[in-house]
BAZA-423598 format. One record per residue: x negated, z negated, y negated of N, C-alpha, C in turn; residue in one letter; residue number from 1. Coordinates in pm, whole numbers, plus 32768, in hexadecimal, padded with zeros to 4 digits. Atoms other than C-alpha are relative to their C-alpha. Layout:
((X; Z; Y); (X; Z; Y); (X; Z; Y); "A"; NUM)
...
END
This chain:
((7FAC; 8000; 8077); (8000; 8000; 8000); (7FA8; 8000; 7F84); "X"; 1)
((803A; 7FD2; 807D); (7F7A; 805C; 7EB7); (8032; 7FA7; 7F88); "X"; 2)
((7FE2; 8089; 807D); (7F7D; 7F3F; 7D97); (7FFF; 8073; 7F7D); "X"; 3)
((7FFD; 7FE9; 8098); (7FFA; 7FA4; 7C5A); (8059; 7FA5; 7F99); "X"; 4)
((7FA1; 803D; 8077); (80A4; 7F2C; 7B14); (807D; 7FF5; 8011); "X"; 5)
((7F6C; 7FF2; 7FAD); (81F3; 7FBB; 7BA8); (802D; 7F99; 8071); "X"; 6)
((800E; 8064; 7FBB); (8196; 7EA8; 7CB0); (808B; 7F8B; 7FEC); "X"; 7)
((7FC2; 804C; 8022); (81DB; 7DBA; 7BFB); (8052; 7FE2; 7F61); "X"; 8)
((7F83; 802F; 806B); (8308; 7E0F; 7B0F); (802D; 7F8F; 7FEE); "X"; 9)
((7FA6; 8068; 8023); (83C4; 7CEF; 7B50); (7FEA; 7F94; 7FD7); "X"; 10)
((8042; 8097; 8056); (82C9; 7BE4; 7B15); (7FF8; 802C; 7F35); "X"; 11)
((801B; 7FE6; 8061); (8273; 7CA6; 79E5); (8086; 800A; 7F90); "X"; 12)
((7F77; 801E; 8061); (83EA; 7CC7; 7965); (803B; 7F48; 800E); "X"; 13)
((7FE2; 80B4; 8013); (8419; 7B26; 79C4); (7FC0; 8003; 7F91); "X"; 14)
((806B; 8049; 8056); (82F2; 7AEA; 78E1); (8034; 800E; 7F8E); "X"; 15)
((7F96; 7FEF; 80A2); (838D; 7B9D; 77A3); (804A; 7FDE; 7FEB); "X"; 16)
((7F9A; 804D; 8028); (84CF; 7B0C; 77CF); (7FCB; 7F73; 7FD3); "X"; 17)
((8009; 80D8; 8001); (843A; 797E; 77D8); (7FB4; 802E; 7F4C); "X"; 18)
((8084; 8009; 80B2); (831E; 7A0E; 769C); (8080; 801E; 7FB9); "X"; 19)
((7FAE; 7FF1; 8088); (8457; 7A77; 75D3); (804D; 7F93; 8013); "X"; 20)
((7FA8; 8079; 7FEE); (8529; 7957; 762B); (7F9D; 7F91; 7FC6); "X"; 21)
((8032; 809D; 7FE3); (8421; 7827; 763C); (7F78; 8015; 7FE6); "X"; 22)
((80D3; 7FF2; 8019); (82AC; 78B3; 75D5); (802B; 8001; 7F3D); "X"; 23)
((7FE8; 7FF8; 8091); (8295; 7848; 7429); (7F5F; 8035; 801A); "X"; 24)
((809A; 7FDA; 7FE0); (8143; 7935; 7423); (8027; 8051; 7F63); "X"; 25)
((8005; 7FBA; 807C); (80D0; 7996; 72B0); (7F9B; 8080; 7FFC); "X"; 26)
((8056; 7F79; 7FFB); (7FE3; 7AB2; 734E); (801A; 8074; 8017); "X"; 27)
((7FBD; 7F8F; 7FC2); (80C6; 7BA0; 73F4); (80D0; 7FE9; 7FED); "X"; 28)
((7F56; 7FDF; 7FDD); (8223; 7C19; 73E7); (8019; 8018; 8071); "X"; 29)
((7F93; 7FD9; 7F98); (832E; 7C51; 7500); (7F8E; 80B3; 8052); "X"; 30)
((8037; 7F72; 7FEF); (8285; 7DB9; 74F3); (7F80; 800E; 8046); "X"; 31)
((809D; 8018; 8024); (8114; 7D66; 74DA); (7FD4; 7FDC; 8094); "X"; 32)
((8023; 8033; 7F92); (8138; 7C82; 7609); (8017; 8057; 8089); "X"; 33)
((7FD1; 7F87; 7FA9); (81D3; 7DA5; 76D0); (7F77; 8027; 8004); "X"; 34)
((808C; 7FC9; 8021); (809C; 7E46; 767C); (7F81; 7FC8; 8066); "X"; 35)
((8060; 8043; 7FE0); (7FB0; 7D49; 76BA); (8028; 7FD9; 809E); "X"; 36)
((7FE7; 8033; 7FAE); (8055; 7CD7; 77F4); (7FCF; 809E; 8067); "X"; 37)
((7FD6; 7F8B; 7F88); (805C; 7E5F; 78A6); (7F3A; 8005; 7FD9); "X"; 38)
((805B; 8004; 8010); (7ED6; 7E52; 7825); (7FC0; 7F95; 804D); "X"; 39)
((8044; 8080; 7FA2); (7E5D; 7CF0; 78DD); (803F; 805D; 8094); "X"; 40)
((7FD5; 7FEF; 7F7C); (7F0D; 7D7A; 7A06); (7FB9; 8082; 8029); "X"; 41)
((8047; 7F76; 7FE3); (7E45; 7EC6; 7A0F); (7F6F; 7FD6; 8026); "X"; 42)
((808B; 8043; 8008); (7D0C; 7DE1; 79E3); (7FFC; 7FAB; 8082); "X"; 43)
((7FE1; 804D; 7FAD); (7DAE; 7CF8; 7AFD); (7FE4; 8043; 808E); "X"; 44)
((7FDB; 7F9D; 7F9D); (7DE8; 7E0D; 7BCE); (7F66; 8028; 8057); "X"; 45)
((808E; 7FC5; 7FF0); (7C7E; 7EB2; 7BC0); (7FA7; 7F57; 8035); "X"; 46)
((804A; 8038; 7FFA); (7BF2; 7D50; 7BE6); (801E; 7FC8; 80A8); "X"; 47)
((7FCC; 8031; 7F71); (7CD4; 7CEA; 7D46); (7FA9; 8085; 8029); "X"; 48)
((8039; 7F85; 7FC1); (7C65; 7E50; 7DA5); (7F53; 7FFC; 8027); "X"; 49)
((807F; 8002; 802C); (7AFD; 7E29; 7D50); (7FC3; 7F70; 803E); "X"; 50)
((802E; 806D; 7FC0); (7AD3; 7CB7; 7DE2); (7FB7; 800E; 804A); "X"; 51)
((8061; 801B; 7FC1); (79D7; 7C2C; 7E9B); (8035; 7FED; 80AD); "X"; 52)
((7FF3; 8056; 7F75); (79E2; 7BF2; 8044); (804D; 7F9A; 8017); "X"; 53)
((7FE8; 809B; 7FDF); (7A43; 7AA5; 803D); (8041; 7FDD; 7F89); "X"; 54)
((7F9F; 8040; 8061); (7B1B; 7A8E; 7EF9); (8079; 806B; 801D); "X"; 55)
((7F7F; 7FDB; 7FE1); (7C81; 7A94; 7EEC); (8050; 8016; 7F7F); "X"; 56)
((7FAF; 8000; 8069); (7CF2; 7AC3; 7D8E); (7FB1; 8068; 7FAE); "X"; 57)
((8009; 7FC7; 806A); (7D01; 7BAD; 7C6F); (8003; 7FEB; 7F7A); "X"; 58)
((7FCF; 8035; 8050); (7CF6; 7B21; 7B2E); (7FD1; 8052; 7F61); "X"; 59)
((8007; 7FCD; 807B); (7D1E; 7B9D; 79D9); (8058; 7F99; 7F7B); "X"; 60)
((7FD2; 8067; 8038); (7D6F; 7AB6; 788B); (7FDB; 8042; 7F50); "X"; 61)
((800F; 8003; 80D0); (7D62; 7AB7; 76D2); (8001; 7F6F; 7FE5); "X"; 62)
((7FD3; 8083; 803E); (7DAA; 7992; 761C); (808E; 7FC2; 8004); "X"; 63)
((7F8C; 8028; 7FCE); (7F07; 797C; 766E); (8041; 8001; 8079); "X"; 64)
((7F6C; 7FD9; 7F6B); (7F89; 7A2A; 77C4); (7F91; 7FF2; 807E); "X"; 65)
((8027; 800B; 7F80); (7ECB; 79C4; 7901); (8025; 806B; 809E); "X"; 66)
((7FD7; 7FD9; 7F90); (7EE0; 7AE2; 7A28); (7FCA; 7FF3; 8096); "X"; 67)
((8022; 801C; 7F6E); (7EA6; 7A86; 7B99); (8028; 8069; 806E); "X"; 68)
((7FCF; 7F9F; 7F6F); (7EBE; 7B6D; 7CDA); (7F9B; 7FAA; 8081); "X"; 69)
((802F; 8044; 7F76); (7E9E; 7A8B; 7E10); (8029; 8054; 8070); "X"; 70)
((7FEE; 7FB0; 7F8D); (7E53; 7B55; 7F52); (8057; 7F83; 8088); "X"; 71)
((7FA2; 8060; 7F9E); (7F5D; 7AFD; 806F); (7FEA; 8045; 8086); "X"; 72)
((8003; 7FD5; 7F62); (7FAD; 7B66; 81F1); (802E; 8088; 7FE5); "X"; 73)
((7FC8; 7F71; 7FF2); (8077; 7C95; 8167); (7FB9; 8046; 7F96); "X"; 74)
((8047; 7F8E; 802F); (8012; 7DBD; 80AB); (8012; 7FC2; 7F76); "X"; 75)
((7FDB; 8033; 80A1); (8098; 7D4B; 7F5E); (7FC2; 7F55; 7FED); "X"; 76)
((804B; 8086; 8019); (7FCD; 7C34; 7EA0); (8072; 7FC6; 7FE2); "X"; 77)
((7FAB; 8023; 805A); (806A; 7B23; 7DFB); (7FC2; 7FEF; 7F74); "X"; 78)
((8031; 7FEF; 80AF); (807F; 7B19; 7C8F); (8057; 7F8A; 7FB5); "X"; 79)
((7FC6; 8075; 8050); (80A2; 79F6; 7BAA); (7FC9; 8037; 7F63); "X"; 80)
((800F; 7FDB; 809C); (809B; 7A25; 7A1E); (8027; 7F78; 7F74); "X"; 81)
((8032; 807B; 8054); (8038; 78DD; 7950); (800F; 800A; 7F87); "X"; 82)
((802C; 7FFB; 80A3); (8073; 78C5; 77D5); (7FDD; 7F8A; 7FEE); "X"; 83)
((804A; 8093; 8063); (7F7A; 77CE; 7739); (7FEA; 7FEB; 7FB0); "X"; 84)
((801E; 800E; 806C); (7F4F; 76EC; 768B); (7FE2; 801B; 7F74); "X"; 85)
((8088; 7FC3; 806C); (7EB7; 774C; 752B); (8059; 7FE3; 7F9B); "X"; 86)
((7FE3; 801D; 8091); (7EC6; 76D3; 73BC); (7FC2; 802F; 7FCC); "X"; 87)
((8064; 800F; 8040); (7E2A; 7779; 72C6); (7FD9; 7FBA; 7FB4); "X"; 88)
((8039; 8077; 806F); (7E37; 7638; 720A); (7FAA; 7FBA; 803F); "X"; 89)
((8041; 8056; 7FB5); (7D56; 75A4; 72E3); (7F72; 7FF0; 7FAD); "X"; 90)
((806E; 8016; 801E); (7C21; 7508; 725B); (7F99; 7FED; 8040); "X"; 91)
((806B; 801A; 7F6C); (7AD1; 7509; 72F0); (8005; 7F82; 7FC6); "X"; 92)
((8026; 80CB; 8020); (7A66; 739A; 731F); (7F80; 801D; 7FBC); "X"; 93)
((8093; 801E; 804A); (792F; 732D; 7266); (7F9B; 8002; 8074); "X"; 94)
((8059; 7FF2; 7FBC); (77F9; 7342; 731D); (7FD7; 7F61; 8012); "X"; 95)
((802F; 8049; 7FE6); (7781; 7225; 73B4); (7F80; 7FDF; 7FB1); "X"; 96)
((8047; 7FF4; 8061); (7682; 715B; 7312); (7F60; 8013; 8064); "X"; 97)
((8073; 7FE2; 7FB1); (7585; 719E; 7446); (7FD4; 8088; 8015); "X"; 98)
((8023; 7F6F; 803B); (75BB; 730F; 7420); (7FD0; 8044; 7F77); "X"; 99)
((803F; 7FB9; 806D); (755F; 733E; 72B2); (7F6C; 7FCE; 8038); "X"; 100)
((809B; 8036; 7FF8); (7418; 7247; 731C); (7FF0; 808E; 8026); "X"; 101)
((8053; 7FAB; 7FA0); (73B6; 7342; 741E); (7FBE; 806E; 7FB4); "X"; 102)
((7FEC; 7FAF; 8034); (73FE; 745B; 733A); (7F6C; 7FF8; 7F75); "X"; 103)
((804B; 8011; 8070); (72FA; 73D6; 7245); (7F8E; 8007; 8043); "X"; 104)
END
């Protein structure tokens, strides 16, 4: 069986419904994430494909949408699709005061 994007429509149409319902994201629109979402999964795709021997996953990610392809018993992976975390109000912390020493 041949992995593609078409794969996995349906995860990919869940995901947009919950991001327009329940994702407050000031980086992407409704649209954008369409976008970005059929893009991680092309990257997801090539990377399950492309894996190593002994690994079982595909993974592709940004700053917001997490994509996974876990290899199973049947032909078709599974696919999970994560939105994280992320503020851009987030502040870095201060540097420790043992890291500026060092730094000097």
């Amino acid at each position: 069986m041949s992995v593609t994007i078409e794969t996995f429509a349906s995860e990919i149409s869940e995901a947009l419904k919950a991001f327009d319902k329940y994702i407050v994201c000031l980086d992407k629109t409704p649209e954008d994430c369409e976008v970005s979402l059929n893009s991680l999964m092309e990257k997801a795709i090539k990377a399950y494909a492309n894996r190593g021997p002994n690994l079982r996953h595909g993974i592709a990610l940004d700053k917001q949408v997490t994509i996974v392809l876990s290899q199973t018993d049947a032909d078709r992976p599974l696919c999970g699709i994560y939105f994280n975390l992320h503020t851009p109000y987030h502040r870095k912390q201060p540097a420790r005061k043992e890291e500026l020493e060092e730094e000097l």
